[in-house]
Every structure is written in C-alpha cells, then in structure tokens.
N, C-alpha and C positions, 0 to 999 in steps of 0.2 A: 692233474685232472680233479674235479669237486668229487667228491663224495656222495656216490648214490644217498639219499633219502631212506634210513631203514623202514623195513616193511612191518607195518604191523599185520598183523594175527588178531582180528576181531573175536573169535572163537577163543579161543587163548587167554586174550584179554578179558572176558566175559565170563571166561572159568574164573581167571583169578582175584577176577572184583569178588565174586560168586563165593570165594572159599573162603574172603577175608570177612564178607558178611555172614555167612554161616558161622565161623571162628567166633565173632561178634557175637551171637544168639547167645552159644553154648559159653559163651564166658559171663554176658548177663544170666544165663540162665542159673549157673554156678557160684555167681558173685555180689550181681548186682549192678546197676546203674553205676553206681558212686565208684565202686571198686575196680569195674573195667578200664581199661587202658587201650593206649596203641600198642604199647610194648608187650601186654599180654594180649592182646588178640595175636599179634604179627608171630608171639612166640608158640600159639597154639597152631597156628593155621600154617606152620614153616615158613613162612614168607618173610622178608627183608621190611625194615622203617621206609626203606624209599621207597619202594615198590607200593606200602600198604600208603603213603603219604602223595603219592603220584594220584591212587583212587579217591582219596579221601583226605583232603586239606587238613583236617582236625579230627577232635574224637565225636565234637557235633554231629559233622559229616557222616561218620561212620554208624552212628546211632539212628539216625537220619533214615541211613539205608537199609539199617537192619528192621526198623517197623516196617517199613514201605515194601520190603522182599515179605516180613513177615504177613501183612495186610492183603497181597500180591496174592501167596500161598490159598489162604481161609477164603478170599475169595474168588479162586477158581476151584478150590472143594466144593464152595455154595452154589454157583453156577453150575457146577456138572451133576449136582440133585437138583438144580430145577429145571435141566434142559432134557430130562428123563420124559419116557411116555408117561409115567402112572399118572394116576388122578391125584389133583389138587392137594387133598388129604393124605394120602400117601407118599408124596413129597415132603409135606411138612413133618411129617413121623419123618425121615428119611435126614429131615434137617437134625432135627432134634439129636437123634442116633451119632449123627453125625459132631456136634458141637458140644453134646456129652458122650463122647468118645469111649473113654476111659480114663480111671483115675490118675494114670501116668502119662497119658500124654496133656490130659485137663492140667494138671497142676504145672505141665513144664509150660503148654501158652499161658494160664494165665499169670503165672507170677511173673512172666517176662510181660506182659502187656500191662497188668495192672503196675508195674516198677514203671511202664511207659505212662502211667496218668499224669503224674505229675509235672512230666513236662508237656506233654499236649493241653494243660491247664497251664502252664505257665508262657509258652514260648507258640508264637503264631504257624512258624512253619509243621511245629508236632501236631499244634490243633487239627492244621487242615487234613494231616493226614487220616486222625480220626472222624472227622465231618464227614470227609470224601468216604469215608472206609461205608461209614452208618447211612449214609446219603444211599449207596448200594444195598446193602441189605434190608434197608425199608423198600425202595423201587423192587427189588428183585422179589421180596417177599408182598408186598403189596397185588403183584401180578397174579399171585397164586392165588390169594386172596379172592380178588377179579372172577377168576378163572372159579374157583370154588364157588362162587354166589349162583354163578351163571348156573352150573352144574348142580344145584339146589341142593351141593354138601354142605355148605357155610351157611348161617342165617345173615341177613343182611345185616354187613355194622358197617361204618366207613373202614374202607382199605388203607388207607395212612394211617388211621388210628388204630387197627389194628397190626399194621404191623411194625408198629414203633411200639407196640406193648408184644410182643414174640419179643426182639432184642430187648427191650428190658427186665422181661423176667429171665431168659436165658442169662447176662452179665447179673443180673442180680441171684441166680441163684446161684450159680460157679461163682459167684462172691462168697454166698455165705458157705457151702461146700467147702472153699479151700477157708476158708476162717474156724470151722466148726472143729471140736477139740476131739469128738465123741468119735472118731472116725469110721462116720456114715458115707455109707458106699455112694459112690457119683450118681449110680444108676436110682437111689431112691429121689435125688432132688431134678433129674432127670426124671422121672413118672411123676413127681408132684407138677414140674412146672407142662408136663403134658397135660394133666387132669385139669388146671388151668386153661389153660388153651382152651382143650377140649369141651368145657363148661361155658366158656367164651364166644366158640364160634362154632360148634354144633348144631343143628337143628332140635329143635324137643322133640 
C-alpha cells in the first residue's frame, strides 16, 4: 500500500519559521550582519540545518525574513497608536513615546536596522522592503496630519510633506543618539525632535 502523504502542522510550522527568525535578530543583534551564519542561528534557536534550510534556502533568505518580521512588528505598534480615539496630536506624542522607547530597546532596533542599510542600498529585494516599510508610515502619519488640520490642531502645511519630515527627523535623531559618545539620555533627543514637530505644525 503507498504511503499516506504526511500531514503538516501549519501552526507548527509557523512557530518554527518564527523561532528561526527570532534566532536571526538576536544573533544580528549580538553580532552583526557579516558574522551571522546559518549554523549559528540554527545553533541559537535549537533547530537542525535542514529544518532551518527547508525555511530558508540561504542566509539571504533568512535575513530577508528577519527585517520583513522586524518591519511586520514596528508597524503594527504604529497602527495601534493611530487606530486609538485621542486626538490628532495626542497620537502623534504617543508615536514619538513610542519610537523613542527607551534607551534599550532604541539601541537593540536600531543597530539591527541601521546594519540593514546597507543592504537595502545595495540589493533590490532589501530596498523594497524599506520603501514599502516608509511608504506606510508617511500614509499612516499623513492621515493624522489630515485629521489634525481639519480639527484646527495642525496649521496648514502639505500632509506628505510633513510627514516625510516626522520619519526623518525621528531616524535621524536615533542616528545621532546611538552615535553620540556623551551618553545623552534617548529621552532628551526625544523632546528635541518633539519641539521640532511641535514648532512645525502647531498653530501660533
């Protein structure tokens, strides 16, 4: 008689894509791009080369999925601060609060993300993942924007324009933060880049 067809286990499976991409973070997180492996993920996360090679063809692959789970994360944090009743401007504090967190959890995304520029500069599929990522939090911060003019909290400025400058001063200030020697607390470059904003799109 053939051989039933084994059954997978989607749940199962889903976990253990899941723990090899977590595995993944914390070994970039601790290592680096360059230095992470298969064998040391598979070695961190208990799991077997085939098992980790069945999900993930290569270590591309695997990196692949560790921004795309990471990008996944940060934006359903962002969406569940904007899908809140408060007003306009009190979502935006809420974002802020939010993307400067604190200094340990700031410094473990961003050196794993900023370790991710360089391929999303170099290689097409990274790129998209960042486009698509920022493509979202202009729309999703644009709306607030919207929403704030109507509500005569915001002064009129264009909404793409502002909120392509929210994400660049947020990545540019968690730049200089994790670059600064002086070690200035997250929360001061956090109220600087609010007082920004806030100069920005305030009313007088």
């Amino acid at each position: 008689m053939p051989m039933s067809p084994r059954r997978v286990d989607p749940e199962l499976t889903a976990r253990r894509r899941e723990a090899l991409i977590k595995a993944g973070y914390a070994e970039i997180l601790e290592k680096g791009l360059n230095a992470t492996t298969i064998d040391s993920v598979v070695a961190r996360a208990n799991s077997s080369k085939g098992g980790a090679l069945h999900y993930f063809h290569s270590k591309d692959d695997l990196l692949y999925a560790v921004l795309d789970w990471l990008f996944s994360e940060l934006t359903r944090s962002l969406d569940q601060v904007a899908a809140t009743q408060e007003s306009p401007r009190e979502r935006l504090a809420a974002e802020l609060e939010l993307l400067f967190h604190s200094a340990e959890v700031n410094r473990k995304l961003y050196l794993v993300l900023f370790d991710f520029v360089t391929l999303g500069a170099r290689a097409d599929r990274f790129r998209k993942l960042f486009h698509d990522f920022f493509v979202g939090c202009r729309k999703r911060d644009a709306q607030i924007i919207i929403e704030g003019i109507k509500l005569q909290e915001f002064r009129r400025v264009r909404p793409e324009d502002a909120a392509a400058t929210i994400r660049a001063l947020v990545d540019g200030y968690c730049l200089q933060w994790l670059m600064d020697s002086s070690n200035v607390p997250v929360e001061v470059f956090r109220d600087r880049c609010g007082a920004v904003l806030g100069a920005y799109l305030l009313r007088g």
